[in-house]
Every structure is written in C-alpha cells, then in structure tokens.
N, C-alpha and C positions, 0 to 999 in steps of 0.2 A: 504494500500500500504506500503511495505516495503521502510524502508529511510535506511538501511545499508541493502546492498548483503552479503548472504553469502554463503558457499562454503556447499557442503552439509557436512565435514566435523566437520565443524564448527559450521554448524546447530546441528549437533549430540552431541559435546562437552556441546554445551550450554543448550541441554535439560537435556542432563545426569548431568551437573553442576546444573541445576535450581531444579531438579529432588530430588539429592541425597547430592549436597554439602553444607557442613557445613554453607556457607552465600544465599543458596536457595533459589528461591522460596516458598516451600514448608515447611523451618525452618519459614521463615518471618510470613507465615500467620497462622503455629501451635501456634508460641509467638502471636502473634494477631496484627500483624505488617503487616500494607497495605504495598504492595511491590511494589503499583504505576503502574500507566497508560505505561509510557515508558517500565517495566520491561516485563509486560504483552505483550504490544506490539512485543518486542524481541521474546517472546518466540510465539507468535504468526507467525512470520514472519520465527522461526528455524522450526514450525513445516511445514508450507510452502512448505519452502525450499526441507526438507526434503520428504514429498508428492510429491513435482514435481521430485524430482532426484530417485525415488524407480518406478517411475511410474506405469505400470502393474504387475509388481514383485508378484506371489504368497503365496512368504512368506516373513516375515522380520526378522531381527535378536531381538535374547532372550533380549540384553542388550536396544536396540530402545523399543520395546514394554515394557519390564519394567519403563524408563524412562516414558513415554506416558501414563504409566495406572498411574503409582504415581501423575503423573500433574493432569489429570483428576481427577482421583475418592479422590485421596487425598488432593489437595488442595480443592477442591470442599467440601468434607467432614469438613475440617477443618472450612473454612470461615462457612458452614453450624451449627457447632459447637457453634462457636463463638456467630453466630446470637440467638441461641437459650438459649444463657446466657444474651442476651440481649445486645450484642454488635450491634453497627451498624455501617455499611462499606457504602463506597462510594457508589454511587448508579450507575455508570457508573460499577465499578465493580462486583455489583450483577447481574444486567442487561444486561452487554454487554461482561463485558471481559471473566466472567465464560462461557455465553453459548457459546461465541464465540471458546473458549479452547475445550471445549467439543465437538462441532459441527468439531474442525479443527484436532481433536485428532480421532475421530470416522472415519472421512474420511479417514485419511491413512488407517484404518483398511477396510472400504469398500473399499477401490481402485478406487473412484471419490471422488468430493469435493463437499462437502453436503451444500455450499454455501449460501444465502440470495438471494443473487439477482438475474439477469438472466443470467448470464454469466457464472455464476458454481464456483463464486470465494466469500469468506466471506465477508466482511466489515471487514478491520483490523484496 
C-alpha cells in the first residue's frame, strides 16, 4: 500500500529521477549502495500510480518505457553483478523488492497487474 499519493505526474518524475538521475536508484546500486526498503517502496508505488492512470492505453511514451526498462533490467543486473563478486544484499531486497519491480514494471507493459495475491494488486 502506498503511504504518499501521487499524481501521475509525479509518478513519472520520480521514475525518470530514480531511472536516470545522478542521486538514483540505479547510480546507488551500480556503486553497491542498498538504496533501502522506503526508496524501493516509492518507486514501487510511482510505478502504480503510473499503471493505474495509462490504464488501457495501447501505447506508452518513448521517455516512461525507457525509465521502466532501466529500473528493471538494470538495477536488477546490477545488484545481480554485485552478488556475483560476492557481495550480499538484504534479503528483503533480493527477494521481495526486485521481483516485486519487475512483476510491477512488466505489468504496465501487459496492461493488467501481474499481482501476488487475488485481487490483481502486488504486495508493496
């Protein structure tokens, strides 16, 4: 469940920030830097946002879907990196908040929510 709303604007800002900006997601876990439960959460909850407000939409824009494949396959790759030098990461964040990314990042591409439970909605 999301603890802050956000606008789908905002949702977009903050994946393209998480995505691409110099204090990123994406910078944190290339240096090997956990980026944290709360961080993960946010962008969990932008991509949400972002899923509910495109809804049936056949397509999406160039700059969302770059943002969304960089989360996915890149931090994903990264932490996967990391691991294989022998680094080891939280275990909520191998476990839950990657595939939770992946499963909530895949879903806007499918146009339903590939969710956990029965309701159609992740665990966030």
């Amino acid at each position: 469940m999301r603890a802050v709303e956000l606008t789908e604007s905002q949702a977009r800002q903050l994946l393209s920030d998480e995505a691409f900006g110099p204090d990123g997601l994406l910078v944190k876990v290339r240096m090997g830097d956990d980026p944290g439960p709360e961080r993960f959460d946010r962008v969990l909850a932008a991509v949400r946002t972002v899923f509910d407000a495109i809804g049936n939409a056949q397509t999406i824009d160039r700059p969302l879907a770059h943002a969304l494949f960089a989360l996915a396959n890149d931090v994903e790759g990264q932490v996967g990196g990391w691991m294989d030098r022998g680094m080891i990461w939280r275990s909520r964040l191998v476990d839950q908040e990657l595939p939770n990314l992946l499963m909530a990042v895949e879903s806007v591409f499918a146009g339903e929510w590939l969710g956990e439970d029965g309701e159609g909605e992740a665990e966030l």
